[in-house]
KELUMDO-606978 format. One record per residue (C-alpha): chain; z, x, y; residue number from 1. Coordinates in steps of 0.2 Angstrom, whole numbers. Each point is the difference from the previous one (the first is absolute). Last residue first. Layout:
<rec cadena="A" up="Z" east="X" north="Y" num="NUM"/>
...
This chain:
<rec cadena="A" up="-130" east="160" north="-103" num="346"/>
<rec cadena="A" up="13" east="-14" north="-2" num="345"/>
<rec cadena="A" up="18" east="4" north="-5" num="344"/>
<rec cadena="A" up="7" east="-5" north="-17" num="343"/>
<rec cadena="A" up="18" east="-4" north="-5" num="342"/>
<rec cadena="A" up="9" east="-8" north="-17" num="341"/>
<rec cadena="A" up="4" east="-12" north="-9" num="340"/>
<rec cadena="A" up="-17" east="-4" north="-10" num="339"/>
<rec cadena="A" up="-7" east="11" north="-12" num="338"/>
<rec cadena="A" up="-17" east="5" north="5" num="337"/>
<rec cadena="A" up="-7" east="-18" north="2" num="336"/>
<rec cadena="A" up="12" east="-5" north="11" num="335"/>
<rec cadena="A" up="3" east="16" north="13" num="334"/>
<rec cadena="A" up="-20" east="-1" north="2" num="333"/>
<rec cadena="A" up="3" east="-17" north="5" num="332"/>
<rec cadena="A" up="12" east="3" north="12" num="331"/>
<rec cadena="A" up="-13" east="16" north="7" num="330"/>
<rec cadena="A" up="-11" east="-16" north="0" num="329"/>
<rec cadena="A" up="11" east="-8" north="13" num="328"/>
<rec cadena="A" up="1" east="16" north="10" num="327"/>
<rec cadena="A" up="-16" east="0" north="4" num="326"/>
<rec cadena="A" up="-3" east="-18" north="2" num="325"/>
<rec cadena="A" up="16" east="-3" north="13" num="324"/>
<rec cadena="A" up="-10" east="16" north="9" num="323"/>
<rec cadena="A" up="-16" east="-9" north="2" num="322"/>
<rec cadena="A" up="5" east="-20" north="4" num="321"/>
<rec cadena="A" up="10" east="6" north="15" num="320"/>
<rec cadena="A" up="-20" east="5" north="6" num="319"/>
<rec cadena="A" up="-6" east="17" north="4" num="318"/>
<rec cadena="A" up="6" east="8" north="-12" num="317"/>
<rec cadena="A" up="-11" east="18" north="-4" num="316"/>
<rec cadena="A" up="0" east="7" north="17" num="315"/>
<rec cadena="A" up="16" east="-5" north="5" num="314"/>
<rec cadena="A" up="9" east="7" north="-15" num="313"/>
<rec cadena="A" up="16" east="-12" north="-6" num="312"/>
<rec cadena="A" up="10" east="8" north="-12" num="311"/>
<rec cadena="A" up="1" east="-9" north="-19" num="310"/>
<rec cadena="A" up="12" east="-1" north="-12" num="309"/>
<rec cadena="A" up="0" east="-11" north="-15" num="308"/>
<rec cadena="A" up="15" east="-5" north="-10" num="307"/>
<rec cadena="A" up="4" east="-9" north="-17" num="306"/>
<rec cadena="A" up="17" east="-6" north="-2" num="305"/>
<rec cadena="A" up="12" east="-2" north="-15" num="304"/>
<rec cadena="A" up="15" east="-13" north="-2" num="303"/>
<rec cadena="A" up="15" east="-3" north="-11" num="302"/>
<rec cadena="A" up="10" east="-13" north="-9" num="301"/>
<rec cadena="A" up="17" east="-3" north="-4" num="300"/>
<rec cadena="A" up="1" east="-19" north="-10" num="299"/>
<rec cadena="A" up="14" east="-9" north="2" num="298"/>
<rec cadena="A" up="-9" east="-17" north="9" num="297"/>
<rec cadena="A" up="-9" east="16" north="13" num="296"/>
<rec cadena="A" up="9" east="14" north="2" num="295"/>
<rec cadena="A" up="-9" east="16" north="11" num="294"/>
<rec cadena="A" up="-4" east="17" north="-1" num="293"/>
<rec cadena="A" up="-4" east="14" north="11" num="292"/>
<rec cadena="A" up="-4" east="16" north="-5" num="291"/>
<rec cadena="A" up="-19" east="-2" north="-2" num="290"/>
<rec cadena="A" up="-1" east="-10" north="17" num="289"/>
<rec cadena="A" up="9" east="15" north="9" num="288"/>
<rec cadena="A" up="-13" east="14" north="-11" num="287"/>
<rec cadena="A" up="-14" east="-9" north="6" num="286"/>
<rec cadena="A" up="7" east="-3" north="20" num="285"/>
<rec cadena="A" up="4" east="20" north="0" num="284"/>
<rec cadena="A" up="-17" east="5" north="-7" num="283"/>
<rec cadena="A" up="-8" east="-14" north="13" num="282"/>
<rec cadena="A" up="11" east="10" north="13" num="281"/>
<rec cadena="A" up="-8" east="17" north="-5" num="280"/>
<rec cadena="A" up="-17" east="-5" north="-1" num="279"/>
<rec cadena="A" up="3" east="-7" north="18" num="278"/>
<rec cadena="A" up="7" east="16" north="4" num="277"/>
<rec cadena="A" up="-18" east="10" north="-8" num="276"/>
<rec cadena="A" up="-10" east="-13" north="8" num="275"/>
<rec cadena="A" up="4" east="0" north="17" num="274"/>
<rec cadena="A" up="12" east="-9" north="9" num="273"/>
<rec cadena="A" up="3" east="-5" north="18" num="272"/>
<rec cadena="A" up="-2" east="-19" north="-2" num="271"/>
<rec cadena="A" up="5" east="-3" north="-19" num="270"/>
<rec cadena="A" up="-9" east="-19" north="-3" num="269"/>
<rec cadena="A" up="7" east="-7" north="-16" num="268"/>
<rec cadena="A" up="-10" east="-11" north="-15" num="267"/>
<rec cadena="A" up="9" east="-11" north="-14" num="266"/>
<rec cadena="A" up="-11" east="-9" north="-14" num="265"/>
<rec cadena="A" up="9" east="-10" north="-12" num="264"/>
<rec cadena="A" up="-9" east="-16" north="7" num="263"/>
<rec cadena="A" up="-6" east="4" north="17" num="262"/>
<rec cadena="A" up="3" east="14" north="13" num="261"/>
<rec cadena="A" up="19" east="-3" north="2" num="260"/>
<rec cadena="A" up="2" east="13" north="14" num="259"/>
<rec cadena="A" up="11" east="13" north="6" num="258"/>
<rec cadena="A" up="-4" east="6" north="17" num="257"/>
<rec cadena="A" up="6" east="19" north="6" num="256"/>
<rec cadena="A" up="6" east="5" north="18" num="255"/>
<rec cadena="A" up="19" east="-5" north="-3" num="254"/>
<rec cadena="A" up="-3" east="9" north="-16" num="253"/>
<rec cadena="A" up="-3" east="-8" north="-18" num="252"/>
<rec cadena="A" up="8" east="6" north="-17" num="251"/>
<rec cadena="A" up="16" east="-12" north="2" num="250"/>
<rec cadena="A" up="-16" east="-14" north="2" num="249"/>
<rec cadena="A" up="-8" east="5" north="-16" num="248"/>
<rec cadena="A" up="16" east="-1" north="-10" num="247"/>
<rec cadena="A" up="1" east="-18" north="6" num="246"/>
<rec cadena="A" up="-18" east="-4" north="-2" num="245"/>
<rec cadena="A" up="4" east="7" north="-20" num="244"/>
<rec cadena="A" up="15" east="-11" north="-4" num="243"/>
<rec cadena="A" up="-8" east="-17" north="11" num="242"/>
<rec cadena="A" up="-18" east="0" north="-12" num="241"/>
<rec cadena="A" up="11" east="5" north="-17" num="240"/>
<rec cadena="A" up="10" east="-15" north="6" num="239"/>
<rec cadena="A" up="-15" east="-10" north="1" num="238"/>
<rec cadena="A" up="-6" east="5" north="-15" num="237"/>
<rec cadena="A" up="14" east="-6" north="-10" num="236"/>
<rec cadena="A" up="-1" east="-16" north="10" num="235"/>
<rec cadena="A" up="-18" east="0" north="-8" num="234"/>
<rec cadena="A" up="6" east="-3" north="-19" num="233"/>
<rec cadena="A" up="9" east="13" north="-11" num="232"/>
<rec cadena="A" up="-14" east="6" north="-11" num="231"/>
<rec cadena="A" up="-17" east="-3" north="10" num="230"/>
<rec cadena="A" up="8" east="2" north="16" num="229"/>
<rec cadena="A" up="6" east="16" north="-3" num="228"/>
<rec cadena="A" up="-14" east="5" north="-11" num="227"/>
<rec cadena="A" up="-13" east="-4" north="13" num="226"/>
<rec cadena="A" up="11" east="14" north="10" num="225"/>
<rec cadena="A" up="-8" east="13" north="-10" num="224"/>
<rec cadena="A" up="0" east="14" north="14" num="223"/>
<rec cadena="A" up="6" east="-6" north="16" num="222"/>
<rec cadena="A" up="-14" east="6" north="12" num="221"/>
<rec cadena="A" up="2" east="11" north="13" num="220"/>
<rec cadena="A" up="-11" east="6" north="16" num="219"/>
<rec cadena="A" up="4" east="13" north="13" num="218"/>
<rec cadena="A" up="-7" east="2" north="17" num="217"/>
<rec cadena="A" up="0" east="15" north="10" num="216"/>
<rec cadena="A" up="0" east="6" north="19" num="215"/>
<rec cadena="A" up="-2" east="16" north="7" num="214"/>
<rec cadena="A" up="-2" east="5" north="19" num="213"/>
<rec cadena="A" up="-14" east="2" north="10" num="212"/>
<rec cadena="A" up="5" east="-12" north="15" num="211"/>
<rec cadena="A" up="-15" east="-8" north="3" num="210"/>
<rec cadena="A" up="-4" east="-2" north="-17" num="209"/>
<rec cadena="A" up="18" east="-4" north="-7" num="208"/>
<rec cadena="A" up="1" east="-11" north="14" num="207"/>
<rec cadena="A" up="-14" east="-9" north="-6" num="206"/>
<rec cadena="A" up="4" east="-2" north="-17" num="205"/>
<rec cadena="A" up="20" east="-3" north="2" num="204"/>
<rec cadena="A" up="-11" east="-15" north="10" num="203"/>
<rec cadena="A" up="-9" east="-7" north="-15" num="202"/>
<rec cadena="A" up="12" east="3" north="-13" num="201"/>
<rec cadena="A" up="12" east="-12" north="13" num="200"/>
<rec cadena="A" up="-10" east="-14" north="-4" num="199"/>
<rec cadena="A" up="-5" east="3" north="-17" num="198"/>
<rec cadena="A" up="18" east="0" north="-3" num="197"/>
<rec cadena="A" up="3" east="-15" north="8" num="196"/>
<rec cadena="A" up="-11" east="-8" north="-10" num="195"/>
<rec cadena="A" up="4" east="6" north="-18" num="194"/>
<rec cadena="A" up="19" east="-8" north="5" num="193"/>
<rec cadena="A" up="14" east="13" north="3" num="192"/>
<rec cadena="A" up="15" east="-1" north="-12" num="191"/>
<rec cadena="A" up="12" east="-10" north="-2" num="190"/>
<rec cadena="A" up="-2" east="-4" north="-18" num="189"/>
<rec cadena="A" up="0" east="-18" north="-2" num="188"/>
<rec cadena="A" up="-5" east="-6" north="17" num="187"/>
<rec cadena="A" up="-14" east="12" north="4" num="186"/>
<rec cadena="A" up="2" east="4" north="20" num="185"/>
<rec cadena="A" up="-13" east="-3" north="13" num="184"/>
<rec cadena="A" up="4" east="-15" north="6" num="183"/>
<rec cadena="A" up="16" east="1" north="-3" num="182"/>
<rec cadena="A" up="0" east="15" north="10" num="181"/>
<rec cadena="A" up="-6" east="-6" north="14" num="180"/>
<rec cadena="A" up="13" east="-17" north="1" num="179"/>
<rec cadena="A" up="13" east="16" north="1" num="178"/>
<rec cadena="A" up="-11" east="7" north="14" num="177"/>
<rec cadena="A" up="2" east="-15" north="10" num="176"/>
<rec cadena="A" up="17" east="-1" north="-3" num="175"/>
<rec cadena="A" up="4" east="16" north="6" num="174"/>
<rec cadena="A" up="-11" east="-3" north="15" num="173"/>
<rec cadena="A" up="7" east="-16" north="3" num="172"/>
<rec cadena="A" up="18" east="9" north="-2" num="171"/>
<rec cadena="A" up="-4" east="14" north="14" num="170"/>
<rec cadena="A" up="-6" east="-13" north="13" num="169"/>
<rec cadena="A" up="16" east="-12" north="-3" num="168"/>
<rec cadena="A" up="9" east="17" north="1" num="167"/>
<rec cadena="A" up="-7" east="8" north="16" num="166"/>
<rec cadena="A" up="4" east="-17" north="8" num="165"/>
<rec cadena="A" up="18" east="0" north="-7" num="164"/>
<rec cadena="A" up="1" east="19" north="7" num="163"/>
<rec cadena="A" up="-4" east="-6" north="17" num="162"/>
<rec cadena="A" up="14" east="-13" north="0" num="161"/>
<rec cadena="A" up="12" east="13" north="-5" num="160"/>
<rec cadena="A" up="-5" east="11" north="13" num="159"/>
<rec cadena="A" up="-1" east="-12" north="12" num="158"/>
<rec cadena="A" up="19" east="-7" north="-5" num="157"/>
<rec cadena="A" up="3" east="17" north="1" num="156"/>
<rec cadena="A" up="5" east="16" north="-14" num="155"/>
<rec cadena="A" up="16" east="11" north="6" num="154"/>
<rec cadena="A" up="-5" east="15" north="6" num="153"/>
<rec cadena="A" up="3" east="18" north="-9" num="152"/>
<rec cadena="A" up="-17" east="6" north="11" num="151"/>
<rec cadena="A" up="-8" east="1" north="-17" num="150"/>
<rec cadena="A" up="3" east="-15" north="-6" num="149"/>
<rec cadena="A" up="13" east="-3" north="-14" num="148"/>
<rec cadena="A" up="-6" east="-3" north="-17" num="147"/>
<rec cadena="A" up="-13" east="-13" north="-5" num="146"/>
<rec cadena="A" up="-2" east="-10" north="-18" num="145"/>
<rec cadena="A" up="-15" east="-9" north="-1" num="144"/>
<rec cadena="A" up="-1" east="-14" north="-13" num="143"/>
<rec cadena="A" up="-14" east="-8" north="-12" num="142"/>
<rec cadena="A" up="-10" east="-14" north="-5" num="141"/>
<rec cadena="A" up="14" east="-16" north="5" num="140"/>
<rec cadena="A" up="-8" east="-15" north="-1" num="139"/>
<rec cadena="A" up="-4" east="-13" north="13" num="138"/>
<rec cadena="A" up="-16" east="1" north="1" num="137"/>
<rec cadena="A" up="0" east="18" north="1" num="136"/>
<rec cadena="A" up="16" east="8" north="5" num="135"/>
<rec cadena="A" up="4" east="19" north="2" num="134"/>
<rec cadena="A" up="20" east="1" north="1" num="133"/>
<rec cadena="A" up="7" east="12" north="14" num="132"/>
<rec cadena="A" up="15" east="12" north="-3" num="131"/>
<rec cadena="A" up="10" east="9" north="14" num="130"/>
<rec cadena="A" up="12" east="13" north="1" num="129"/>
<rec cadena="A" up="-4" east="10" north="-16" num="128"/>
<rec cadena="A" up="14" east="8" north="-6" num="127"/>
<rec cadena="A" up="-9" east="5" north="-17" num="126"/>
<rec cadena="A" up="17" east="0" north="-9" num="125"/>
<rec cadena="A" up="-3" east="-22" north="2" num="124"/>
<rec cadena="A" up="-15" east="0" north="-9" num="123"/>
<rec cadena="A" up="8" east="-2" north="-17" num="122"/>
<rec cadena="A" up="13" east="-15" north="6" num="121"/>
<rec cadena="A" up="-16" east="-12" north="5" num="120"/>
<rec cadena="A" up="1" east="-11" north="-10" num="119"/>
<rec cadena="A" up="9" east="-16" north="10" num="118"/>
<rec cadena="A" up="12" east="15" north="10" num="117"/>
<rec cadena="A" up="14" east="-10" north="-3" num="116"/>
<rec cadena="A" up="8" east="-16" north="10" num="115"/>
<rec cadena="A" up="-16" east="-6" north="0" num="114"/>
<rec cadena="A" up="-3" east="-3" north="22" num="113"/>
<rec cadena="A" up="11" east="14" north="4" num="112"/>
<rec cadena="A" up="-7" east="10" north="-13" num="111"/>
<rec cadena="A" up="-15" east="-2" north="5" num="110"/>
<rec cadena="A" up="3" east="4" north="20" num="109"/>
<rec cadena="A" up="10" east="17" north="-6" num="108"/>
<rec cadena="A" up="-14" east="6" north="-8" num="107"/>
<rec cadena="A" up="-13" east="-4" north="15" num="106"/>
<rec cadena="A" up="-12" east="-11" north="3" num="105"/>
<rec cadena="A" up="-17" east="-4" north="7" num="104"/>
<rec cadena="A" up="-4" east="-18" north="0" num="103"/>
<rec cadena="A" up="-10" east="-14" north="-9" num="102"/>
<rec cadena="A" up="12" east="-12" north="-9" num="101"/>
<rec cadena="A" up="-2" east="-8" north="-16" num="100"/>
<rec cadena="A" up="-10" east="15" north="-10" num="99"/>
<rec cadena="A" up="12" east="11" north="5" num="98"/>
<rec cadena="A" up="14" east="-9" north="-6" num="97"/>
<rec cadena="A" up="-7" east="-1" north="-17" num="96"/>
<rec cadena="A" up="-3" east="18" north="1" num="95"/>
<rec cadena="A" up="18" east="4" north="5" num="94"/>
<rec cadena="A" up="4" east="-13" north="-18" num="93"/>
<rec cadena="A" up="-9" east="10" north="-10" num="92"/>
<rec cadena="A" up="-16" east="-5" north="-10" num="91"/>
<rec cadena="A" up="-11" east="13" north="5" num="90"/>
<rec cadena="A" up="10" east="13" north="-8" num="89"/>
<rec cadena="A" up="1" east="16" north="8" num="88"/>
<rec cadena="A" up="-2" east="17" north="-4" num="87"/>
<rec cadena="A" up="10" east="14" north="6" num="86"/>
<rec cadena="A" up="2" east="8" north="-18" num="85"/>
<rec cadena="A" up="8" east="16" north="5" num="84"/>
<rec cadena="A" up="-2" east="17" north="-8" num="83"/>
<rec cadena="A" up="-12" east="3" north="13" num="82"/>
<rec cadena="A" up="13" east="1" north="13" num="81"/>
<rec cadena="A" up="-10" east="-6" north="15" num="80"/>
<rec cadena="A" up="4" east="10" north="21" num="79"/>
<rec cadena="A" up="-9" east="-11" north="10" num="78"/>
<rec cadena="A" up="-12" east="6" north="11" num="77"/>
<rec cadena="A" up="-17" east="-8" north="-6" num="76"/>
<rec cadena="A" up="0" east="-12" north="-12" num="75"/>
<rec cadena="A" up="-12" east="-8" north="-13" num="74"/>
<rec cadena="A" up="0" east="13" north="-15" num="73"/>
<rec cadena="A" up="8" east="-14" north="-11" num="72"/>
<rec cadena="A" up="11" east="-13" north="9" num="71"/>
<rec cadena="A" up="-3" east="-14" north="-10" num="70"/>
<rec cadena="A" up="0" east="-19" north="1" num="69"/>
<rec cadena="A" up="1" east="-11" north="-18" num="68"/>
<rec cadena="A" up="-7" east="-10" north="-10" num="67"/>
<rec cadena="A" up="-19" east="8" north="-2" num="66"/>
<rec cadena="A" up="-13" east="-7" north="-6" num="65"/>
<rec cadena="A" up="-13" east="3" north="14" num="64"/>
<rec cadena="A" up="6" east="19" north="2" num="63"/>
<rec cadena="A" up="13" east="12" north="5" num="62"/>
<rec cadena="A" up="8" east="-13" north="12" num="61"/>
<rec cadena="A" up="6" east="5" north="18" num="60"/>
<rec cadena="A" up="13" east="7" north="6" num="59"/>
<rec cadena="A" up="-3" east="10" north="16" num="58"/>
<rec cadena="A" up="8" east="18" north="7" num="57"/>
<rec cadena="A" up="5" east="5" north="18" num="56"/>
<rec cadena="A" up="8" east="14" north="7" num="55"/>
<rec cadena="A" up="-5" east="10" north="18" num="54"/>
<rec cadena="A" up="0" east="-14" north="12" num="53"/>
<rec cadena="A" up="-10" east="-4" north="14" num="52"/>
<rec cadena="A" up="-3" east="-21" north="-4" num="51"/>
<rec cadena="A" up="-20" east="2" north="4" num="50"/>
<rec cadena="A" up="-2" east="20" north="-9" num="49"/>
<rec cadena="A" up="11" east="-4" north="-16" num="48"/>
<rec cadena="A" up="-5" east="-20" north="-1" num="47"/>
<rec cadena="A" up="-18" east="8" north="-1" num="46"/>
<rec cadena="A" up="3" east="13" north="-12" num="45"/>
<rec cadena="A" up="7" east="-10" north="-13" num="44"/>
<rec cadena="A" up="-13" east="-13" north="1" num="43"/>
<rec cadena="A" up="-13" east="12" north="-3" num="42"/>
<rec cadena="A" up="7" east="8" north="-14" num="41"/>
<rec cadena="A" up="4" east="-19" north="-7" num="40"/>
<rec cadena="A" up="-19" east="-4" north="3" num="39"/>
<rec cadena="A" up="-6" east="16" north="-7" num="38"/>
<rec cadena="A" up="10" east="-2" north="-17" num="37"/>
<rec cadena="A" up="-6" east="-17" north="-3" num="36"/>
<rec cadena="A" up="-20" east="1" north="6" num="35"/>
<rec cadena="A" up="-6" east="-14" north="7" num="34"/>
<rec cadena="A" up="-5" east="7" north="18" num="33"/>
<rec cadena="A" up="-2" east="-2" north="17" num="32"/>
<rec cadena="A" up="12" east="-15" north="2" num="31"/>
<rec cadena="A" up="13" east="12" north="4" num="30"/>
<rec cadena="A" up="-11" east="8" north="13" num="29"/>
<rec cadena="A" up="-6" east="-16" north="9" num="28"/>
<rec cadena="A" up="19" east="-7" north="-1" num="27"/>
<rec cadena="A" up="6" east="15" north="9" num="26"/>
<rec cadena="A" up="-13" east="1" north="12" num="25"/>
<rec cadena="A" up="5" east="-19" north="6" num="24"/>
<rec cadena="A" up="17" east="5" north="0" num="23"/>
<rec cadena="A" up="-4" east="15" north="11" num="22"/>
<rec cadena="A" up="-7" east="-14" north="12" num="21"/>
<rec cadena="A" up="12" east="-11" north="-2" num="20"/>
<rec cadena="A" up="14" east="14" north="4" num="19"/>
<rec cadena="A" up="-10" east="6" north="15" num="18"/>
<rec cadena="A" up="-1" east="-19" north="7" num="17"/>
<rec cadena="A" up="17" east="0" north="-3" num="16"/>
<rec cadena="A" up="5" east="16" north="10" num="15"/>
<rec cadena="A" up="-12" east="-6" north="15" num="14"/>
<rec cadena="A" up="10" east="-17" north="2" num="13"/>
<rec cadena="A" up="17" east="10" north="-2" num="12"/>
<rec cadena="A" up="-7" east="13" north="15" num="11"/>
<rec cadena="A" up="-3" east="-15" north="10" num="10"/>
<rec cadena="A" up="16" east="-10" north="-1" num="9"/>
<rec cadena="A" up="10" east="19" north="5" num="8"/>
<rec cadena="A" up="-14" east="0" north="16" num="7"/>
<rec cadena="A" up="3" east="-18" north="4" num="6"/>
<rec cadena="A" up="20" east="2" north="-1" num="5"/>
<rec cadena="A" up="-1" east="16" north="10" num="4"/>
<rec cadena="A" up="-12" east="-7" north="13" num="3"/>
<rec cadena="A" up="14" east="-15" north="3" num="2"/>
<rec cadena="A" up="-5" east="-17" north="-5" num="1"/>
């Protein structure tokens, strides 16, 4: 074997061993954490900086119930009409295809194989150039959509290949967070469990004493909701439970945790915020509840909360258990001096 040919064989041999090794980073920092929005960011920069290309964007599923893929804030490049719906269907037939065949793709590709674009006709004004599906065990939990590199090349077989690897890596860590949330998310409402809230209470706590920055928590209680179940049965009272956690979590920043604290009880976590704005939010979520209404078996009913408000003072709470009291007895004081309304913790 001429130099040349050993030389050109020993520069591929060293490129591969770079590429497991960058692979192997990869997965250590997807796998770094559970958290949804974090992840996806991650993932997003990573094909970015590995692939060298200036767009890219990922469907993935709003939450653990969801039915179908969306593009949301989850791009980087492309130019998104936010009049559109992009979402898409999980049941289509490109995702069924997918699902069968593990490969990186292209428009044209799909609709050679369906005849049509199988689903995917609301992407298509993107102009991506290649779209690779995130598969966990078979099923499809997301898609990356590429544009052109930056060079103006034409993606390799390699490069292709790579990005497969990149993808199996990137799905088990979406999955892996998916199974997180599960775990950690009440059923019925959709909200945080008490558990996790605690959880994260704990560390906004630290970082809030190191940092020297606010951070609040608000307590709310469903005023009479015996009656709910009393007089209409407790399916009434669940959908009270589902009407209010969904109004809580419109309410809630990226930043912020909702949770379903027990019962009728509702708590949220405002990292960044003092009292006097979290007072202000409660205000916002009292008067959202009061104006909402609902149907249930022909009858319109409303809903009240109480809320308590309470910043956290490291000299004062130094436990989670501390602050969560404080601003639970400003929800009582809310109760028993009229109920539907706000009060902040001294």
């Amino acid at each position: 074997m001429e130099q040349a040919a050993i030389d050109l064989l020993k520069d591929e041999y060293e490129k591969q061993i770079f590429d497991l090794k960058q692979l192997l980073e990869i997965s250590k920092s997807l796998n770094s954490t559970l958290d949804y929005g974090i992840l996806i960011e991650s993932i997003l920069y990573t094909i970015m900086g590995q692939m060298k290309v200036l767009k890219a964007a990922l469907y993935a599923k709003k939450g653990i119930d969801s039915t179908a893929f969306n593009l949301h804030r989850n791009y980087k490049g492309f130019e998104i009409d936010h009049d559109i719906d992009y979402s898409i269907p999980e049941d289509v037939p490109a995702m069924r295809l997918f699902a069968r065949e593990t490969r990186c793709w292209t428009l044209e590709e799909v609709r050679e194989r369906l005849g049509d674009l199988g689903g995917l006709e609301r992407i298509e004004p993107l102009g991506s150039c290649l779209i690779v599906p995130l598969k966990a065990k078979g099923v499809v939990n997301g898609l990356i959509l590429l544009g052109e590199q930056i060079m103006n090349e034409e993606f390799s077989q390699y490069e292709k290949d790579y990005l497969l690897n990149i993808a199996i890596l990137a799905s088990i860590a979406i999955n892996n967070a998916f199974l997180f949330e599960m775990t950690t998310t009440d059923m019925m409402t959709k909200l945080r469990m008490k558990h996790y809230f605690y959880t994260v209470l704990i560390e906004k706590m630290e970082e809030s004493a190191f940092g020297e920055k606010p951070l609040s928590v608000i307590m709310a209680d469903i005023d009479h909701f015996k009656q709910f179940n009393d007089t209409y049965g407790h399916s009434c009272g669940d959908e009270v439970l589902k009407n209010v956690a969904r109004l809580l979590q419109k309410q809630t920043r990226l930043a912020d945790v909702a949770a379903r604290y027990g019962g009728e009880e509702f708590c949220m976590l405002l990292p960044d915020t003092d009292a006097k704005t979290a007072a202000i939010i409660a205000e916002r979520i009292r008067h959202g509840i009061e104006e909402m209404s609902f149907e249930y078996e022909g009858q319109r009913l409303s809903v009240t909360l109480s809320l308590g408000v309470a910043e956290y003072d490291q000299n004062r709470d130094l436990s989670g258990t501390s602050i969560i009291d404080r601003a639970d007895k400003a929800m009582y004081n809310s109760k028993q001096t009229g109920r539907n309304r706000v009060s902040v913790a001294r």
